[in-house]
N, C-alpha and C positions, 0 to 999 in steps of 0.2 A: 854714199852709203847705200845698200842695199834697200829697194821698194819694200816697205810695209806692205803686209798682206790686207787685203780687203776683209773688214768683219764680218761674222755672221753669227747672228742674234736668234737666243727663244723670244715666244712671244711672251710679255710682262702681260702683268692686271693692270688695266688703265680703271681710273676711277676717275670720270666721268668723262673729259679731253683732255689730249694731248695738249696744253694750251701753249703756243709759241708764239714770241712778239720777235719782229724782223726789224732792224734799222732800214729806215726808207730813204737810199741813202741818193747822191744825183745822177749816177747812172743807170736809169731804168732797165735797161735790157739785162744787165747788173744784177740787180733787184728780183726782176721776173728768173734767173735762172737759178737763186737761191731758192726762192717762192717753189719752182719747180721739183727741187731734190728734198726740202722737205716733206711735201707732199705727195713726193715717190715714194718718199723711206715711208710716211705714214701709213698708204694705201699698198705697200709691200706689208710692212707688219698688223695690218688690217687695225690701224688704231684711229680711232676718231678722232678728230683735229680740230683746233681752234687757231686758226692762223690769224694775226695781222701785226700794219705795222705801228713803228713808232718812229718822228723826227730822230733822223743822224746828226742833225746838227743841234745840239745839246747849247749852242748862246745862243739862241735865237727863243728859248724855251726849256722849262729844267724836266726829261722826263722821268726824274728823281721822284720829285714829288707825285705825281703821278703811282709808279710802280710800287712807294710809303704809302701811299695809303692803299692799294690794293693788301698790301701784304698785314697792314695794321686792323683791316676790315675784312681777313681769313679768308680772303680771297684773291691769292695770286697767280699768275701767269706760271708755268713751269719753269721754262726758260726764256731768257732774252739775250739777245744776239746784235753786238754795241760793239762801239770803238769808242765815242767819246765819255761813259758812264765812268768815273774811278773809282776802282774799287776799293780803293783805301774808304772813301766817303761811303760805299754802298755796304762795307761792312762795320763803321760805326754807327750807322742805322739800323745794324740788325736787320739786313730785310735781303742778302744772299747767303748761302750756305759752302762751307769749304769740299771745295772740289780737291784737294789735295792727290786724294788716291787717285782719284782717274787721269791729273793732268801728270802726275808721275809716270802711270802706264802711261801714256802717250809719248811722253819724253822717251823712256826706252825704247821706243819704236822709232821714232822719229828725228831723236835727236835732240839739242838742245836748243832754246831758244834766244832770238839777242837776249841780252844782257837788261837792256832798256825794258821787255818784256819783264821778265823778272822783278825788278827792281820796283816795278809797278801794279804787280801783281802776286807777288808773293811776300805775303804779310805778316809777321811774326813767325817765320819757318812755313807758312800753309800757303799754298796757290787756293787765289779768293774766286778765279775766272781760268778757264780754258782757252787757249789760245787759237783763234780758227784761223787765221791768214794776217798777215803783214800788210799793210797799207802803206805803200808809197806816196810821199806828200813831200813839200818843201818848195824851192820858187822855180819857176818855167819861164822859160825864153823863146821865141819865135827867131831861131837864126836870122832868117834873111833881113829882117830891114837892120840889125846890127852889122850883118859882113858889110851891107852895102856901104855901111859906115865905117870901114874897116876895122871892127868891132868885133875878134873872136871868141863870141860865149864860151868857150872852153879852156882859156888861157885868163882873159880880159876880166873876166867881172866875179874874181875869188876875195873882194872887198867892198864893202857896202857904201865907202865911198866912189869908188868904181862904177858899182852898181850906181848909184844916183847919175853920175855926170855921163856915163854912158845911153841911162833911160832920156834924159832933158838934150842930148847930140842927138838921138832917133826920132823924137817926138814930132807928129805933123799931125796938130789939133785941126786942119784944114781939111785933111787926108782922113779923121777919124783915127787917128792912130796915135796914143798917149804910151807912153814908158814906163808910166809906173802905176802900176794896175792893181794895186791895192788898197783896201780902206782899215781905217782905224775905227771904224765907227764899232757898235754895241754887238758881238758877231765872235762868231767860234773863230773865222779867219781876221777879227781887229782882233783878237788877245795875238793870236800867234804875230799879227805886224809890230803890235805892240814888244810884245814879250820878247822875240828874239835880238831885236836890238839891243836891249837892255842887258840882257845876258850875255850879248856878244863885246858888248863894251867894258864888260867884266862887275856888269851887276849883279844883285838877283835879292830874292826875298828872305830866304832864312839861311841857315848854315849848314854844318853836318849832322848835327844831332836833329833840324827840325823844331825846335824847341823854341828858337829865339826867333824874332823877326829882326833884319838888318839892315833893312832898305834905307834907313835914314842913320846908317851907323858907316863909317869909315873904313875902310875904302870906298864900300858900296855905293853911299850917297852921291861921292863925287861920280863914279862911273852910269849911277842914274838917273842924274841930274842931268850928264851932258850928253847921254843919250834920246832921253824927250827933248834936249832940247834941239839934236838935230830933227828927229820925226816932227816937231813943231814948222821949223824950217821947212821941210819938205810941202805942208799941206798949209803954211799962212805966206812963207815968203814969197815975192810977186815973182824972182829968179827962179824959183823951179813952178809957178804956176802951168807954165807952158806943157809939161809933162804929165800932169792930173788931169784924169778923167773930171769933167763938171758933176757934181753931186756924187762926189766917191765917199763922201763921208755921210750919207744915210743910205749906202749898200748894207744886203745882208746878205746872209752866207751865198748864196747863190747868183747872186748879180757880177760878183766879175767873173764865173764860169762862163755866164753866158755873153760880158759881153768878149772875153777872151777867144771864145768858139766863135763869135761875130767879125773875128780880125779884127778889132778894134785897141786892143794891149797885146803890147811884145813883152811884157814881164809882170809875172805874179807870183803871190804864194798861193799854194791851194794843196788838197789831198788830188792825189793819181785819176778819181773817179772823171773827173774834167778831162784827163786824157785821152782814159779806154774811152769814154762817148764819144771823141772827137774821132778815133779809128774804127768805133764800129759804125756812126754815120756816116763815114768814108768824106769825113769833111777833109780837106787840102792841108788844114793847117794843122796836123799829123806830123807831118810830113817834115814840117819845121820845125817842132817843138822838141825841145832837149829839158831833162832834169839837172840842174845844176849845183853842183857842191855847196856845200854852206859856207857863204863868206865871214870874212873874219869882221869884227869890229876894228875900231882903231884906239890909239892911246896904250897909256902903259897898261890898262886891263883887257887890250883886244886881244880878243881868243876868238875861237872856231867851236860853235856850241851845236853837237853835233847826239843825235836820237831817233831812234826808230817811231818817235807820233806815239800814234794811237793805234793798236790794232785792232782788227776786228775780234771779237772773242765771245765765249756764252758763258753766262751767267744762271746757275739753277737759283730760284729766288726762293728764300724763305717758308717753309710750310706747303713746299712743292708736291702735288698731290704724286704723281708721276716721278720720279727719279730714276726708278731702272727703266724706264723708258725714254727718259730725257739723258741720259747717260749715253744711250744707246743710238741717240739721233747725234749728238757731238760726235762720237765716234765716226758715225757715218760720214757725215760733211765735213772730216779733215782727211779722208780716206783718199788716195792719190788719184782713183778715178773721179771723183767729186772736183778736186783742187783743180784738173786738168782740165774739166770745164770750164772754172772762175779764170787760169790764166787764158785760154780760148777768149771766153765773152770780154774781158777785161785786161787787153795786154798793156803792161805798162801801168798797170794799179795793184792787181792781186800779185804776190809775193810769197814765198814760205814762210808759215812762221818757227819755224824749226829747221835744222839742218838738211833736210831729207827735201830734195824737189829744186834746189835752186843750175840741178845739171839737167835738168829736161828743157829738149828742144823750145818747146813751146817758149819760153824765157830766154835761150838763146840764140835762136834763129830767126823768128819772128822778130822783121825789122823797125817794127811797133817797139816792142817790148826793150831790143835791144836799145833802143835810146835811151830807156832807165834801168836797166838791170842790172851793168855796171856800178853805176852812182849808188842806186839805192843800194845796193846788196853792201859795198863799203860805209854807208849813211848809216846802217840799219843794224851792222856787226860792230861798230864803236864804240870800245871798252870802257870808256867813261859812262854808258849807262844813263845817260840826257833824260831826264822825266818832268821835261816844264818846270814848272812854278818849285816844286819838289825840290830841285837838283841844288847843291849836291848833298841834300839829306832824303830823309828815308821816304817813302808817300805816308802822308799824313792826312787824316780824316780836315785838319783844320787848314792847310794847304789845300789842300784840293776842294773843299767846300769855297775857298775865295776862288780858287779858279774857276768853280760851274759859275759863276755869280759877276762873270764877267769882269773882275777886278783891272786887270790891265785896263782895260778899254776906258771905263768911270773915272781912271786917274788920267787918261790923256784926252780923256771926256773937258775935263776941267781944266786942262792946260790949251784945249780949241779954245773955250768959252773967255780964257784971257787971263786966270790966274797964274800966276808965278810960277815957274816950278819948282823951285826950291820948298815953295811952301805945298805945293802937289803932292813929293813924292813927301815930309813931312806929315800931312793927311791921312795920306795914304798907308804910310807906318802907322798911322795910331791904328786906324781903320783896323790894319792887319793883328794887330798888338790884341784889339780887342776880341776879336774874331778866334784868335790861339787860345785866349785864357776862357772866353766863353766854352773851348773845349777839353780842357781843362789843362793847356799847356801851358809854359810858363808866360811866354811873349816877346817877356824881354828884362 
C-alpha cells in the first residue's frame, strides 16, 4: 500500500507536561531510541515533558495498580506506552479514555491491523489503545547443536512432543547447554509456558460468550489435566531432568534471555526483544537463532493455537491533562520514518502493526530480521484472533484481571508443590468461577 504521509502538527496548550510513561522493555538500546523520538517530537513542538519509565514485564509486578491510583488521586500520566496492560481490565477501571477516533484515522492510513489486535483492543465497538508496533514473540531455537543432531528446526519440531525429545537428544549439562530453556515459575514468560500448552492440547478457561468458566467442565478438563500433567513430567521427571537448566523454576522474566544470549539454551519462549539485543551486540548466536511456528499439542484436542502476543500500544489515561498533545505524539511514532528506526535498532522484534510497512527493505533484507519476518508475519495475520486466556471469547475485564495475577503459573505452582492435578485444575476453576462473578459475570 502506499507510504502514509508524515504529520505535521500546530502547537496545543500544554498544561503543565507532557507526561509520558515508556515500557522499559529488555532491549536497551530499544528503549533509548523510543526515549529519543519522544523527546524529539517534544523539543520540536516545544512542549515540556515528563518522561519515564515503567516495568514491560507486567508478572513480575502489576503496573495497573500503580497507574489506579495515579488516575484515582487526579493525577495521571497523559500517556502510556505497554504491550503487556489489557485493556479490557484497564477499561473496567475507568482509568483509559476511548481512542476510537484517532485509532480509526490511523487505520485509514495505515491499514488494517491483525485480527488478534482488535479482538483485544477494541471493546464494545471502541479501540480502548492505539496500536504502535507488533511484537514478535513465541519460542526460538539455536539451529546448530539441533542440525548437528540431525535435527531440522524447520521441518522437525512443529509438535510439542517433538519439541521435548528433540531438546533432552541436544542437551550437554556438561557442555552448559540444556534444551529446554524455559520456566514455569511466577513470570509473564511461566503464564505463557504454562498457558500455551494447555491451549494447544485443546483446553482453555472460558468459552465464546466469556461468561462461563470451563476449565474443570468437559472436554476441557480432560485436555487440562493432561496437559499439566505433561509440563509436570517435563520439570519433576528424572527422564527429561537432563535437559533443565538447574533453578529454571525461580527464573523471572529476564533470566533465560540472558542465559539464552550466554549459549547456554537451544530453545525458548520469549518476546523478539531477546533477539534484536542479541544482533545489535553483534553476539554470534544471531546468527543461529530462527522463530519457530507454533507447534501443535497432541490427542483428540491438539490444535495449533496461534496470535499476534501483545503489542506495543499507547494508552491516553483517564483525566489526561494533554490530549491534543498526546494525540499528536502517537501520531508521530507510528509515522514510517519513526517505525524505520524501531525496525533498524530492533530487527527481528519491531514489526507493523498495520498493513502498511511489512514490504520495506529493512524487514526484508536484513538477514537479522529475515529469520522472523516470514514466521511472524503468518503468526501474527491468523484469522482465529488468539488473545491468551480470552480466546475463543471476547477480552473480559474478569479474564484478563486473572491473567495480570499470574493464574497459570499459581495453578502449576501447586501441581510442583505435589498436589494432584485433577484437584489443581478443580481449584483452580473455582478460583476463576470466583473471580468472573466477583465482576459481575455469571461464572458458571
Amino acid at each position: 500500500m502506499a507510504e502514509p504521509k508524515a504529520p505535521a502538527f500546530t502547537k496545543a496548550k500544554i498544561n503543565g507536561k507532557l507526561t509520558v510513561i515508556q515500557a522499559l522493555d529488555f532491549h536497551p538500546d530499544h528503549n533509548k531510541v523510543v526515549e529519543a523520538k519522544i523527546k524529539e517530537f517534544a523539543a520540536k513542538m516545544d512542549y515540556a515533558l515528563d518522561h519515564s519509565y515503567i516495568s514491560a514485564f507486567a508478572g513480575t509486578g502489576n503496573p495497573v495498580q500503580k497507574l489506579t491510583a495515579a488516575v484515582q488521586a487526579g493525577d495521571p500520566p497523559d500517556l502510556v506506552c505497554h504491550n503487556s496492560m489489557a485493556p479490557a481490565e484497564l477499561q473496567a477501571l475507568e482509568i483509559i479514555e476511548d481512542v476510537d477516533d484517532l485509532q480509526k484515522d490511523i487505520i485509514k492510513e495505515y491499514g488494517k491491523p491483525p485480527k488478534a489486535f482488535e479482538s483485544r483492543a477494541n471493546l464494545d465497538g471502541k479501540w480502548r489503545s492505539v496500536q504502535h508496533f507488533s511484537r514478535s514473540s513465541g519460542f526460538w531455537a539455536v539451529e546448530k547443536p539441533f542440525k548437528d543432531a540431525g535435527i531440522d528446526i524447520h521441518k522437525d519440531l512443529d509438535t510439542f512432543d517433538k519439541i521435548r525429545e528433540a531438546a533432552l537428544k541436544i542437551s550437554a549439562p556438561e557442555k552448559e547447554l540444556w534444551g529446554w530453556g524455559i520456566s514455569g515459575n511466577r513470570s509473564g514468560d511461566g503464564n505463557n509456558t504454562i498457558r500455551y500448552p494447555i491451549f494447544s492440547w485443546g483446553g482453555q478457561l472460558t468459552e465464546e460468550t466469556g461468561q462461563f468458566v470451563v476449565l474443570n467442565k468437559e472436554p476441557y478438563r480432560t485436555y487440562n489435566i493432561a496437559a499439566l500433567e505433561w509440563l509436570k513430567e517435563v520439570y519433576t521427571d528424572q527422564k527429561w531432568a537432563k535437559m533443565v537448566p538447574p533453578g529454571v523454576n525461580a527464573w523471572t522474566d529476564p533470566s533465560n534471555n540472558e542465559a539464552y544470549l550466554a549459549g547456554k539454551l537451544a530453545f525458548t519462549h520469549n518476546g523478539g526483544t531477546m533477539f534484536a539485543k542479541a544482533v545489535v551486540d553483534k553476539n554470534p548466536i544471531a546468527d543461529e537463532t530462527w522463530l519457530l511456528p507454533q507447534p501443535k499439542g497432541p490427542g483428540p484436542g491438539g490444535r495449533v493455537v496461534v496470535g499476534a502476543g501483545e503489542p506495543m500500544a499507547w494508552f491516553i489515561m483517564k483525566g489526561a491533562k494533554n490530549r491534543e498533545a498526546s494525540e499528536q505524539l502517537i501520531r508521530y511514532m507510528v509515522a514510517p520514518e519513526i517505525m524505520r528506526e524501531l525496525f533498524k535498532i530492533s530487527p527481528g522484534y519491531v514489526y507493523p502493526a498495520y498493513e502498511w510497512g511489512w514490504d520495506e527493505p529493512l524487514l526484508k533484507e536484513n538477514k537479522y530480521a529475515a529469520h522472523v519476518t516470514d514466521a511472524w508475519k503468518t503468526i501474527s495475520a491468523h484469522p482465529s484472533g488468539y488473545n491468551q486466556g480470552n480466546w475463543p471469547g471476547p477480552p473480559t475485564a474478569w479474564t484478563t484481571s486473572l491473567e495480570s495475577s499470574n493464574f497459570w503459573t499459581d495453578m502449576f505452582g501447586e501441581v510442583l508443590a505435589g498436589k494432584a492435578v485433577p484437584d489443581v485444575v478443580k481449584s483452580a476453576h473455582d478460583r476463576a468461577v470466583r473471580v468472573f462473578k466477583e465482576f459481575g459475570a455469571k461464572g458458571e
